[in-house]
C-alpha positions as a Markdown table, in Angstrom:
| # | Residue | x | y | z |
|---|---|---|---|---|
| 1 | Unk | 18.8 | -16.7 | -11.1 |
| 2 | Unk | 19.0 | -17.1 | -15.0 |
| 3 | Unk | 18.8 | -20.7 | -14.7 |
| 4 | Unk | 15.9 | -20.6 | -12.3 |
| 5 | Unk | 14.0 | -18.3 | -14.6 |
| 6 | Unk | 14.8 | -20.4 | -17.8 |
| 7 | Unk | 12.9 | -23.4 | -15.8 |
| 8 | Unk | 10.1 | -21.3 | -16.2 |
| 9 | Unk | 9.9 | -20.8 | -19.8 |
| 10 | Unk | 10.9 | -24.8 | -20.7 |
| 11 | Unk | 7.9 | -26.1 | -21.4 |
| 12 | Unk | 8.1 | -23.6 | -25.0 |
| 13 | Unk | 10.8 | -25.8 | -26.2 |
| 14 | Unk | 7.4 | -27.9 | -27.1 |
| 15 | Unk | 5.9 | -27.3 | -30.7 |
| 16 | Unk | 2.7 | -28.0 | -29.8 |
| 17 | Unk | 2.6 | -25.9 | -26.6 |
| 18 | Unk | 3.9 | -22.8 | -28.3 |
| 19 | Unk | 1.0 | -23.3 | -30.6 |
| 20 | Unk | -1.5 | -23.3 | -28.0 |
| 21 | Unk | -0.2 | -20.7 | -25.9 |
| 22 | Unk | -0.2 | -18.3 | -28.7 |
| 23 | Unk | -4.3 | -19.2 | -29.6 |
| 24 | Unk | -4.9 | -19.0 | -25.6 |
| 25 | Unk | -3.1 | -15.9 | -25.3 |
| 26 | Unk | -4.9 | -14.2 | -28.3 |
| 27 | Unk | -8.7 | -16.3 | -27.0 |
| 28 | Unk | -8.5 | -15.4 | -23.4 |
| 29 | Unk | -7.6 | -11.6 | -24.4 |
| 30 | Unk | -11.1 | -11.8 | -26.4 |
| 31 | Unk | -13.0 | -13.3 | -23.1 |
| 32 | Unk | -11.4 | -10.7 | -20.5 |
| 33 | Unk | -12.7 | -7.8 | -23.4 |
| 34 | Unk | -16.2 | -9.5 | -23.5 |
| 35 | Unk | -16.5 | -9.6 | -19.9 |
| 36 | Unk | -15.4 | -6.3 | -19.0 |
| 37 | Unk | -17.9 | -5.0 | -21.6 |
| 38 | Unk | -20.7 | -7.5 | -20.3 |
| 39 | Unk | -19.9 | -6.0 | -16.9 |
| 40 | Unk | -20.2 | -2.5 | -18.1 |
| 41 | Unk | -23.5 | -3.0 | -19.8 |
| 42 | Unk | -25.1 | -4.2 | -16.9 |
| 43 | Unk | -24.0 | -2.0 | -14.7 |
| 44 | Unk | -25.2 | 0.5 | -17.2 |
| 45 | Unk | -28.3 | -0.6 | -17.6 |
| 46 | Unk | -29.1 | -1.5 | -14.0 |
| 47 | Unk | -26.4 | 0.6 | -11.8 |
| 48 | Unk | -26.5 | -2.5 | -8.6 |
| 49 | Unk | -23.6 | -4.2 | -7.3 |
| 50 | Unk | -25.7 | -7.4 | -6.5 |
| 51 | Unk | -26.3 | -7.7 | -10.5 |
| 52 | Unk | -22.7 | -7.3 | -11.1 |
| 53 | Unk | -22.3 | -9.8 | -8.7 |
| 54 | Unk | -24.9 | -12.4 | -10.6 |
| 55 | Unk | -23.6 | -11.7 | -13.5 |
| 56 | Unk | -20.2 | -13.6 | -12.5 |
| 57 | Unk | -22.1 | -15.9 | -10.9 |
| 58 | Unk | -24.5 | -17.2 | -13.6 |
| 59 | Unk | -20.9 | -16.9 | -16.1 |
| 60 | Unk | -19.6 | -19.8 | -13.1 |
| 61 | Unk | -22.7 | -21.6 | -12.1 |
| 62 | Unk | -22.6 | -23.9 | -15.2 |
| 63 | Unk | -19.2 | -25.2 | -13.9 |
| 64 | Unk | -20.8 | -25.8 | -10.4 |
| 65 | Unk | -23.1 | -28.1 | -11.5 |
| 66 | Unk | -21.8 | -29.4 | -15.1 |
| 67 | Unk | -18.1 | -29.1 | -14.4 |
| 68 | Unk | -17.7 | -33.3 | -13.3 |
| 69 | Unk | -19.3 | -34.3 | -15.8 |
| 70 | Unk | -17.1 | -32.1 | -18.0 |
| 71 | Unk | -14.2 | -33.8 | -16.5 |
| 72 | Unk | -15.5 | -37.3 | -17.6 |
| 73 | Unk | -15.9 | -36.0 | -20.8 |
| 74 | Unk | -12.4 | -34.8 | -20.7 |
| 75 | Unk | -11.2 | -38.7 | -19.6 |
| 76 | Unk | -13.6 | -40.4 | -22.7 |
| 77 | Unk | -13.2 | -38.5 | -25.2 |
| 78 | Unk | -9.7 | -37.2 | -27.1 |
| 79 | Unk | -9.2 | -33.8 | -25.5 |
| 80 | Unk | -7.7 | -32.5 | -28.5 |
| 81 | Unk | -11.0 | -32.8 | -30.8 |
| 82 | Unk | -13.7 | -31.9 | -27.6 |
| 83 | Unk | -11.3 | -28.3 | -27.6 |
| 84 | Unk | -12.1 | -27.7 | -31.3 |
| 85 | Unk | -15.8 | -28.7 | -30.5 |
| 86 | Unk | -16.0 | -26.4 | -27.9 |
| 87 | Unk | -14.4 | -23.4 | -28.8 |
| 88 | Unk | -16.5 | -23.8 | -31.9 |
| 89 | Unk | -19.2 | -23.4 | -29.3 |
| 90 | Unk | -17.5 | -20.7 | -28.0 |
| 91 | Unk | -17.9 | -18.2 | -30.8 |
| 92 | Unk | -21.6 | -18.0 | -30.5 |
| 93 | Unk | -22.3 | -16.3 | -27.9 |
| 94 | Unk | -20.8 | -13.1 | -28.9 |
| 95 | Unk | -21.8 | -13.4 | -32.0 |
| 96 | Unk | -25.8 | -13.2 | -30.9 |
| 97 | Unk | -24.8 | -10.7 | -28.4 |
| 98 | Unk | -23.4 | -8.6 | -31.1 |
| 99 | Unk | -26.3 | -9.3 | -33.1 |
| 100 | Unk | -29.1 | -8.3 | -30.0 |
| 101 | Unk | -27.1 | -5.0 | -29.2 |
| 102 | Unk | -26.9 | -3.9 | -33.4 |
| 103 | Unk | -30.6 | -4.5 | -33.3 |
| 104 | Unk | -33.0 | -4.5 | -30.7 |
| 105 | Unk | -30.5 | -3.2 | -28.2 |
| 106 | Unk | -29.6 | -5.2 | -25.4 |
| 107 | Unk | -31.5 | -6.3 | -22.0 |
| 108 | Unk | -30.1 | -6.9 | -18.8 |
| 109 | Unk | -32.2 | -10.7 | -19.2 |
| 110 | Unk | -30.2 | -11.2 | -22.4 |
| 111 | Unk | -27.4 | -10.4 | -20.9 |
| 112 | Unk | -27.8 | -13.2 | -18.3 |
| 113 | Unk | -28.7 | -16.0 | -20.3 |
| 114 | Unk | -26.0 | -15.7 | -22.9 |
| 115 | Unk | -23.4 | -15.7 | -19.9 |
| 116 | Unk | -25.4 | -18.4 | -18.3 |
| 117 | Unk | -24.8 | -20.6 | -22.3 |
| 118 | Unk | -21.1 | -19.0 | -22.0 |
| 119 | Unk | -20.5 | -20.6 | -19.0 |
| 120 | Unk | -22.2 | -24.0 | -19.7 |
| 121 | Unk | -19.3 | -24.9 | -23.0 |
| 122 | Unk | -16.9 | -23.5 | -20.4 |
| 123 | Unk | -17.9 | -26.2 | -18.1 |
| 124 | Unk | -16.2 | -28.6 | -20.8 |
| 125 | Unk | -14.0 | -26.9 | -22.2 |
| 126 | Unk | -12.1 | -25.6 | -18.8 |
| 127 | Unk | -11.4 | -29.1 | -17.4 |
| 128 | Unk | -10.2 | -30.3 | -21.1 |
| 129 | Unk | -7.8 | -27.4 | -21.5 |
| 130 | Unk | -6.3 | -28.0 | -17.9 |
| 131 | Unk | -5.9 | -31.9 | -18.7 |
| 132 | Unk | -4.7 | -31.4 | -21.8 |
| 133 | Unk | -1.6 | -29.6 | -20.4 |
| 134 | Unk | -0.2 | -32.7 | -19.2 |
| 135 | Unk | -0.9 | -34.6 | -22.6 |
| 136 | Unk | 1.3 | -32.0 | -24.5 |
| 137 | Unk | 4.1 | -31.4 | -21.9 |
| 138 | Unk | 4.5 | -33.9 | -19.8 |
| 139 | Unk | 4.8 | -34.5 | -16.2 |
| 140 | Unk | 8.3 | -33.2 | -16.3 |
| 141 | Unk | 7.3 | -29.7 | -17.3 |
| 142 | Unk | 3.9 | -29.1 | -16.2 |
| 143 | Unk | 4.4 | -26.7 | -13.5 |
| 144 | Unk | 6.1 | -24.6 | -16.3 |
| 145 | Unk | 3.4 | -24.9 | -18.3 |
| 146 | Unk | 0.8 | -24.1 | -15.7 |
| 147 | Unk | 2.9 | -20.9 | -14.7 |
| 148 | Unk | 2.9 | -19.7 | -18.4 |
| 149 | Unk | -0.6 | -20.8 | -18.8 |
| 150 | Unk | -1.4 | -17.9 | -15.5 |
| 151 | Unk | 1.0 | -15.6 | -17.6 |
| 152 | Unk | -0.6 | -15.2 | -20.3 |
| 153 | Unk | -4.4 | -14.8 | -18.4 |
| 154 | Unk | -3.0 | -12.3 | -16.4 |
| 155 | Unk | -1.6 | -11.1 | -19.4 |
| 156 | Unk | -4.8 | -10.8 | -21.3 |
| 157 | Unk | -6.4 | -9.1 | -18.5 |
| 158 | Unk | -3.9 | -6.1 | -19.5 |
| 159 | Unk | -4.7 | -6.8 | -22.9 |
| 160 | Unk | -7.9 | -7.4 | -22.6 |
| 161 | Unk | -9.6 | -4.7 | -20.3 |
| 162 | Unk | -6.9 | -1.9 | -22.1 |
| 163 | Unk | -8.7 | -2.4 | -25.3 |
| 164 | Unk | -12.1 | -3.0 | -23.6 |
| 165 | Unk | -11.8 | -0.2 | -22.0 |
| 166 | Unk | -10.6 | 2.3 | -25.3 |
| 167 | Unk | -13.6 | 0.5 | -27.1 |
| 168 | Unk | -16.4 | 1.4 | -24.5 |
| 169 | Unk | -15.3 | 4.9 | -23.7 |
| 170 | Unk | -15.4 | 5.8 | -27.7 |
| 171 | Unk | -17.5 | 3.4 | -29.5 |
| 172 | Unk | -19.6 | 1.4 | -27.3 |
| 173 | Unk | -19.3 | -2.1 | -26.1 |
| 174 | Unk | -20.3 | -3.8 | -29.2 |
| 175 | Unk | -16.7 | -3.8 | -30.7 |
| 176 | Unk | -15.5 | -6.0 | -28.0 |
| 177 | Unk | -18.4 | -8.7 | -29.2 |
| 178 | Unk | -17.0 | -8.6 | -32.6 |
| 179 | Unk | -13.4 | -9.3 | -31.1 |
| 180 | Unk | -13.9 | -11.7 | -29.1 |
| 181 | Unk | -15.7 | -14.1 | -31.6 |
| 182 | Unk | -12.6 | -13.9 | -34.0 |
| 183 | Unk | -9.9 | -15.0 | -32.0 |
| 184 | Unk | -11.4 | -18.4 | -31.3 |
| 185 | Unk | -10.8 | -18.8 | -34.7 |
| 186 | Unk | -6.9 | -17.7 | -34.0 |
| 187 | Unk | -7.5 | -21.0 | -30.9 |
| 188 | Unk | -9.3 | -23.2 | -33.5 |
| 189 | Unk | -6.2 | -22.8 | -35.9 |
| 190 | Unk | -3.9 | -23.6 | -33.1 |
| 191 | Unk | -5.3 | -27.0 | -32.4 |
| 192 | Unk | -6.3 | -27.9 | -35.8 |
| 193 | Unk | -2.1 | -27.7 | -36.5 |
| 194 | Unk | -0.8 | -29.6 | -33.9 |
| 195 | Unk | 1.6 | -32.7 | -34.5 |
| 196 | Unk | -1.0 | -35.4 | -32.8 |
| 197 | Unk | 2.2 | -38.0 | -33.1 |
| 198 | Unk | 3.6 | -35.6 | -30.6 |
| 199 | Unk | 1.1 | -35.8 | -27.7 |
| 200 | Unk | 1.1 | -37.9 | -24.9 |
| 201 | Unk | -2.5 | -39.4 | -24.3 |
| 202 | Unk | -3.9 | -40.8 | -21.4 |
| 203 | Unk | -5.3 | -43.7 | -21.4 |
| 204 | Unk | -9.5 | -43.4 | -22.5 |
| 205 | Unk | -11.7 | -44.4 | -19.7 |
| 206 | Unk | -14.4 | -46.9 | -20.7 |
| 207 | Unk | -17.9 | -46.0 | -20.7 |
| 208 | Unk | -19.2 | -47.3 | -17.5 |
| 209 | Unk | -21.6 | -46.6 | -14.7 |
| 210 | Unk | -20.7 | -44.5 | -11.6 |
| 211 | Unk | -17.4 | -42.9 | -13.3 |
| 212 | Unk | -18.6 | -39.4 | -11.8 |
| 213 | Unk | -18.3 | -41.3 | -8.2 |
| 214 | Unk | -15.2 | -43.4 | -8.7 |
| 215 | Unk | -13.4 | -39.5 | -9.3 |
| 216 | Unk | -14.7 | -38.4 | -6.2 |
| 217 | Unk | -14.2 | -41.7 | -4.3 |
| 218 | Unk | -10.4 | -41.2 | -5.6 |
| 219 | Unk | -10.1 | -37.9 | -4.9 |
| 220 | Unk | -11.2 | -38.4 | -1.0 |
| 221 | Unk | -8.7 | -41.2 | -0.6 |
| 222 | Unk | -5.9 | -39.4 | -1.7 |
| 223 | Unk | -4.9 | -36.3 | 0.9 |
| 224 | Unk | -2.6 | -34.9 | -2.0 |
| 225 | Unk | -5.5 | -34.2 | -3.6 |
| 226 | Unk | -8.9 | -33.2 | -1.4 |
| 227 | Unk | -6.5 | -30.9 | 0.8 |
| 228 | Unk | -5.6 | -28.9 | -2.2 |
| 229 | Unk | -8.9 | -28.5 | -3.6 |
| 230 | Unk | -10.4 | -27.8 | 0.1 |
| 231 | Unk | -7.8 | -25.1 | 0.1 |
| 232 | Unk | -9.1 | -23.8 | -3.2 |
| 233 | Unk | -12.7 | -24.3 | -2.5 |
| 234 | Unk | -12.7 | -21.9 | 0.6 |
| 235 | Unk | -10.6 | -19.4 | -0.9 |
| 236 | Unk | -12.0 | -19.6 | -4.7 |
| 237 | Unk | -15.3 | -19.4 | -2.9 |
| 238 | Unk | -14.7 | -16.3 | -0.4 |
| 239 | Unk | -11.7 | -14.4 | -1.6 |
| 240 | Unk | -11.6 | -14.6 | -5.2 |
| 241 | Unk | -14.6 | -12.6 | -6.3 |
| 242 | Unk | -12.5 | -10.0 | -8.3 |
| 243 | Unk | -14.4 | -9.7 | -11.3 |
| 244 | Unk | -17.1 | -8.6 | -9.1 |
| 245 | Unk | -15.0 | -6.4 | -6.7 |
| 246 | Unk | -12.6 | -4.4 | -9.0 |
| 247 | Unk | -15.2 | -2.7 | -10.8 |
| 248 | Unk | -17.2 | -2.2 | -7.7 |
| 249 | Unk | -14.4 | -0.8 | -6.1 |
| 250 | Unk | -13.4 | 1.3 | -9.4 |
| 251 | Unk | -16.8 | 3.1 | -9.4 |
| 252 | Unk | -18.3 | 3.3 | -6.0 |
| 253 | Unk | -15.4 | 3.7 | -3.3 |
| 254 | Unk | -13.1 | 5.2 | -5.8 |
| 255 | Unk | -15.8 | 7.4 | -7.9 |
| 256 | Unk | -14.2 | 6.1 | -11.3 |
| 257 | Unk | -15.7 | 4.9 | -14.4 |
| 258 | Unk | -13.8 | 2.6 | -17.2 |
| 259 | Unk | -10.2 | 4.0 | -17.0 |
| 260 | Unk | -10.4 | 3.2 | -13.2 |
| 261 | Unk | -11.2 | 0.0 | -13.2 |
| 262 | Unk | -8.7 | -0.5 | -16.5 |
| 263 | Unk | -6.1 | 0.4 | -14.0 |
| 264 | Unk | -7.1 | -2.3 | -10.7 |
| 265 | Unk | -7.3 | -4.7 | -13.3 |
| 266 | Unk | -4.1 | -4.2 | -14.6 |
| 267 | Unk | -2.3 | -3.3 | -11.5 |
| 268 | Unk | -3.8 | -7.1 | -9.9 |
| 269 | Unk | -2.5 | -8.9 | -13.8 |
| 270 | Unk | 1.3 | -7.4 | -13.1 |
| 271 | Unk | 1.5 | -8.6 | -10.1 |
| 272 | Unk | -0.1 | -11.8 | -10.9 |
| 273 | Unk | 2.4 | -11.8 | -14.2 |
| 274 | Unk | 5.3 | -12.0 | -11.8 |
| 275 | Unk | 4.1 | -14.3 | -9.5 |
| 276 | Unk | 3.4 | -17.2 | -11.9 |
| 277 | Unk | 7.2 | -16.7 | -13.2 |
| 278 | Unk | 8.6 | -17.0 | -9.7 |
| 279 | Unk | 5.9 | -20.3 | -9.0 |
| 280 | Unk | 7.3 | -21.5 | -12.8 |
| 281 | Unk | 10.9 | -21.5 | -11.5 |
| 282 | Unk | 10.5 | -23.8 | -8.7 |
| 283 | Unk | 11.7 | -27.2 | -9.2 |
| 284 | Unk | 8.7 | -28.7 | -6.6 |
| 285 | Unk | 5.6 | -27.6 | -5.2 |
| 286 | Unk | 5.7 | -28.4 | -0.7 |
| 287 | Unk | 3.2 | -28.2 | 1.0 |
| 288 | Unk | 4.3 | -25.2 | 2.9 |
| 289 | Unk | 4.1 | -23.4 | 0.0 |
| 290 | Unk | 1.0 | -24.2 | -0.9 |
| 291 | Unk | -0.3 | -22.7 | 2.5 |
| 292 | Unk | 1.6 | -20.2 | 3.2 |
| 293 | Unk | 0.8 | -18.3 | -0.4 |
| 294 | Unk | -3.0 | -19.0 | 0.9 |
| 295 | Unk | -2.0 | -16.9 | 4.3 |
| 296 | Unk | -0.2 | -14.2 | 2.5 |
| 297 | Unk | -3.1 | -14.0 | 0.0 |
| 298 | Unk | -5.4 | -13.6 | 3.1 |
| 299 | Unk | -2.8 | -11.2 | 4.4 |
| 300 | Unk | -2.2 | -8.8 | 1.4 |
| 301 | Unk | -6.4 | -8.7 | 0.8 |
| 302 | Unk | -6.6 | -7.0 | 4.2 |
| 303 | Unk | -4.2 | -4.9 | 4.1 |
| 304 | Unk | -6.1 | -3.7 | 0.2 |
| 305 | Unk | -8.8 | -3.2 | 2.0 |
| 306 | Unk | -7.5 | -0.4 | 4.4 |
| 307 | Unk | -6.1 | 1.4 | 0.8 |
| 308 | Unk | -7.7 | 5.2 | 1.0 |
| 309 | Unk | -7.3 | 6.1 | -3.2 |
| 310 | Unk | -7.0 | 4.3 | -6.3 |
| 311 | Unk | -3.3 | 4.5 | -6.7 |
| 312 | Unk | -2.3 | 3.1 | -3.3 |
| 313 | Unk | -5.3 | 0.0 | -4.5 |
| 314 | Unk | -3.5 | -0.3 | -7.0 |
| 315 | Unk | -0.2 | -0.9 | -5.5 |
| 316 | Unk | -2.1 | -3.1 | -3.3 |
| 317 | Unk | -3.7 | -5.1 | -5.6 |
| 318 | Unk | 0.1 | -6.2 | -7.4 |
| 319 | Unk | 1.3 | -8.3 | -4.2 |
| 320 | Unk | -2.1 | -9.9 | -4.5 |
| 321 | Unk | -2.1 | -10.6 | -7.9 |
| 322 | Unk | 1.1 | -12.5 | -7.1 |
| 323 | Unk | 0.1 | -14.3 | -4.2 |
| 324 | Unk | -3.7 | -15.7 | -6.0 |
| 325 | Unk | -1.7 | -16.8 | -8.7 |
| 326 | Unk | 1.0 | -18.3 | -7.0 |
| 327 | Unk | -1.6 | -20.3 | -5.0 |
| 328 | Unk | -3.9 | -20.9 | -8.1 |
| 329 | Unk | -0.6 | -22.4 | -10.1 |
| 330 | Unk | 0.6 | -23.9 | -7.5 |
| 331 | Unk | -2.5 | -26.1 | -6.9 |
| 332 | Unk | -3.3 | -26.8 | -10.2 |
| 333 | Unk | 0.4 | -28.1 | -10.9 |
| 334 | Unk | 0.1 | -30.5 | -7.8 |
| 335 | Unk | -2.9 | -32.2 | -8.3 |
| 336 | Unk | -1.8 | -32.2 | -11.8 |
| 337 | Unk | 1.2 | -34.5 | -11.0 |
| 338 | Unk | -0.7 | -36.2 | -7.6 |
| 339 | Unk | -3.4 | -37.5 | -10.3 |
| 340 | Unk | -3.6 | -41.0 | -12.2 |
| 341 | Unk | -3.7 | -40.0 | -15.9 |
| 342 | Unk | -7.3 | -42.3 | -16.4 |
| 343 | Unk | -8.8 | -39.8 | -13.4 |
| 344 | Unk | -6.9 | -36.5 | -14.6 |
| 345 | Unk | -9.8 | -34.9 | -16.4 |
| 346 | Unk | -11.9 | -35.8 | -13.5 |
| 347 | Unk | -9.2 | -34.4 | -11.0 |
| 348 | Unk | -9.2 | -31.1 | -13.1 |
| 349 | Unk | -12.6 | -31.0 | -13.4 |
| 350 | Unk | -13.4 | -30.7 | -9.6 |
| 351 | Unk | -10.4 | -28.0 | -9.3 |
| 352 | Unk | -12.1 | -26.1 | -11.8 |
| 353 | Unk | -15.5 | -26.6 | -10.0 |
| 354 | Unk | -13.4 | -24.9 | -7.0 |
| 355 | Unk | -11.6 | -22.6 | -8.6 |
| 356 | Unk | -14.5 | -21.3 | -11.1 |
| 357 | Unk | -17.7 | -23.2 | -10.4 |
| 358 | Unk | -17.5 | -21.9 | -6.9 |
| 359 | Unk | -18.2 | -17.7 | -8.0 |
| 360 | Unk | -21.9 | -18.2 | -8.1 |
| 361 | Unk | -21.8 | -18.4 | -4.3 |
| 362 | Unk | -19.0 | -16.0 | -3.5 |
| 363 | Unk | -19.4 | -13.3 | -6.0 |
| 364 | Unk | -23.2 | -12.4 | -4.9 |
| 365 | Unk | -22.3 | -12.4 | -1.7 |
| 366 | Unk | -19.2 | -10.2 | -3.0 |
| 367 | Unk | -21.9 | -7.9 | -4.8 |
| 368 | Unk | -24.1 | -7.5 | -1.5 |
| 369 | Unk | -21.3 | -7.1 | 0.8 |
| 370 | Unk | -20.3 | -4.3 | -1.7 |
| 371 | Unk | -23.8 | -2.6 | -2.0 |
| 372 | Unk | -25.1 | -2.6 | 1.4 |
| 373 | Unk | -21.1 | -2.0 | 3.1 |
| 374 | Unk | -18.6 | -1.0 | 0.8 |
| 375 | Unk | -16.4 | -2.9 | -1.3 |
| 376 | Unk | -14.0 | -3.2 | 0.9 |
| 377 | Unk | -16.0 | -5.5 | 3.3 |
| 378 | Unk | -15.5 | -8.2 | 0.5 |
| 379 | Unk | -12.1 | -7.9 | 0.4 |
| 380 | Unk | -11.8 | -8.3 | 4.5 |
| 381 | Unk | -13.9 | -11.5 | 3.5 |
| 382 | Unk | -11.0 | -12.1 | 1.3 |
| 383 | Unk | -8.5 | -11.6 | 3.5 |
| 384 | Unk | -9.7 | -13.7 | 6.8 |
| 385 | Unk | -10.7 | -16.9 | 3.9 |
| 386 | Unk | -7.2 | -16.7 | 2.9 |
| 387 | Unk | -5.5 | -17.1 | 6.1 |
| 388 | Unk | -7.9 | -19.5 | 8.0 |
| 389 | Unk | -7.6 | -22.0 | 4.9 |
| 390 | Unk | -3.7 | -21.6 | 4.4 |
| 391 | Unk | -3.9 | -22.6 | 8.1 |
| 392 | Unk | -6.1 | -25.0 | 8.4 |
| 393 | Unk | -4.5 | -26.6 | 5.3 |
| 394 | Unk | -1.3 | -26.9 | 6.9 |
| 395 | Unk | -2.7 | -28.6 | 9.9 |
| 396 | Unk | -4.4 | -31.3 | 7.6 |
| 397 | Unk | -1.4 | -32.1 | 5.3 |
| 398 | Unk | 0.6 | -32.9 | 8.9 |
| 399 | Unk | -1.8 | -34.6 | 10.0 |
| 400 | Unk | -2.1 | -36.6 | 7.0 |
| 401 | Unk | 1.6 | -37.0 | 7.1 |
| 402 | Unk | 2.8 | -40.9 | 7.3 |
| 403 | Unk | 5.7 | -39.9 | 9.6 |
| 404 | Unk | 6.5 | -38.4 | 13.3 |
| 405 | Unk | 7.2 | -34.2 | 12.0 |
| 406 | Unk | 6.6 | -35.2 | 8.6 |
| 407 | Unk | 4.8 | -32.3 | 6.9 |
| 408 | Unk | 5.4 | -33.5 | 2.8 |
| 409 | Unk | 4.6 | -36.8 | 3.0 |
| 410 | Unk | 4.7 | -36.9 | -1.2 |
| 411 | Unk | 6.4 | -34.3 | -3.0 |
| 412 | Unk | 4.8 | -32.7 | -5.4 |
């Protein structure tokens, strides 16, 4: 048991990753306490689910249609500097939304379009992070670091919506602008320190037409890779909509205000916390894990949706924190090792076009669900995406499988 844990923590015996998971973990606890207070505004200001719901969606939609060309930015460029560009980037937007609610107050509009900026660096900047794993760690310790990395934003989602929620209930949100925007300076300070003589770059791919294509060509060829992101596609698409559900389900089924949805939020993070420690420990990602944390995602979002009061959501909501997480990692970490190290940004980039880019269709359709049913009906959605796609993903990888019974034909 000791031993197994330890493999979870091994990839902090590298420098340079300790550095960057201390700026992520400070950064990401800024984001999760700008978006719970972007939530809360506009549900202040316009009191609809759907908006909620578009909200997350226009925060995601850059990464939909930006996010492969992010990833072949990620493969031309050194990821190292493109970070420090972009988290630059990142500090403005809550800067001028600081600046909009101190003066002429803030409109839902406004609102929108600095998520809708937000989300256009993240379309860069996510796929670069992810790749950039592998050039600090190594192959060898990669699923380690892609459990940690789901530690610490589960972690910040504690963090993060704790504070928020302090902030918002006795100030305002406007404190949480202020936050946010200084720790990417904590982030720019991690990567401006790294030993470069340490990292482990892939090789830069030369400017030429149709790079965008040859990713997806490869990716297609290659069943350790489309399965995977198909699997993540349905369920990113349909079942993970929780920034749009939790407060939904915090204030309409469960009559709650801040402290309520403080408490989903953090309940889903613990169990999530736990989760990526026990995916961290494996020695190997199989494809039966793969589908089977898919199915008992699917599972655990069904029963959620029968809970009848916030504390039994709650209790609900840690088994399937664990479970999304345990799938999320565990897809990320295979395609991380099934990819060539020339089409790893690219790779990334479409999983984060799955993962992320695929909330401006599910979280609407979360939001409506919520406001013309319940909040609940979005997370039955949850729960039948989850286990039709663990499913069906299991029937693919055998059938992709070179021999007779042969279920992980590459382990990963």
């Amino acid at each position: 048991m000791t031993e197994a844990l330890s493999r979870s923590f091994v990839s902090l015996q590298i420098p340079n990753y300790r550095r960057f998971f201390a700026g992520q973990l400070v950064s990401v606890s800024g984001n999760w306490m700008q978006m719970v207070a972007e939530i809360w505004v506009i549900l202040a200001l316009t009191g609809s689910g759907f908006a909620v719901g578009v909200t997350t969606a226009l925060q995601f939609l850059p990464m939909l249609l930006l996010g492969a060309f992010g990833g072949l930015l990620a493969d031309r460029l050194p990821k190292r500097r493109l970070l420090l560009a972009t988290q630059g980037l990142h500090m403005l937007a809550p800067l001028a939304m600081l600046a909009l609610a101190l003066s002429a107050g803030l409109a839902a509009w406004m609102v929108f379009a600095l998520v809708f900026l937000r989300g256009c660096v993240n379309a860069v900047d996510y796929p670069t992070r992810q790749a950039f794993v592998m050039e600090m760690v190594g192959g060898e310790r990669v699923l380690s670091a892609v459990s940690l990395n789901s530690v610490l934003v589960h972690a910040s989602r504690v963090v993060g919506p704790a504070i928020a929620g302090v902030l918002i209930a006795t100030v305002g949100p406007e404190p949480c602008f202020a936050l946010n925007a200084a720790t990417y300076v904590v982030m720019i300070a991690a990567l401006a320190t790294m030993d470069t003589e340490a990292l482990r770059p892939a090789a830069i791919t030369p400017r030429e037409p149709g790079a965008v294509r040859a990713g997806m060509r490869y990716v297609r060829a290659t069943p350790e890779l489309w399965i995977p992101l198909a699997l993540m596609g349905a369920v990113g698409t349909l079942g993970f909509n929780f920034h749009a559900i939790l407060p939904l389900l915090a204030r309409f089924t469960f009559d709650g205000g801040p402290a309520a949805y403080a408490a989903l939020v953090c309940a889903m993070a613990v169990g999530a916390i736990a989760g990526a420690l026990v995916t961290g420990a494996r020695e190997r990602i199989s494809h039966g894990l793969l589908a089977g944390a898919a199915v008992a995602f699917g599972g655990i979002a069904l029963l959620a949706a029968t809970a009848p009061t916030l504390a039994l959501e709650a209790l609900a909501l840690a088994p399937l924190g664990a479970a999304s997480v345990m799938l999320a990692a565990s897809v990320n970490s295979a395609l991380q090792l099934a990819a060539d190290g020339e089409m790893r940004g690219r790779v990334m980039a479409l999983y984060s076009i799955v993962f992320l880019g695929s909330t401006p269709i599910g979280a609407p359709l979360a939001g409506l669900l919520s406001e013309l049913l319940d909040p609940r009906a979005a997370l039955v959605l949850a729960g039948v995406s989850g286990i039709v796609a663990g499913l069906a993903a299991r029937t693919a990888f055998a059938r992709a499988a070179p021999g007779p019974g042969r279920a992980d034909p590459v382990p990963v």
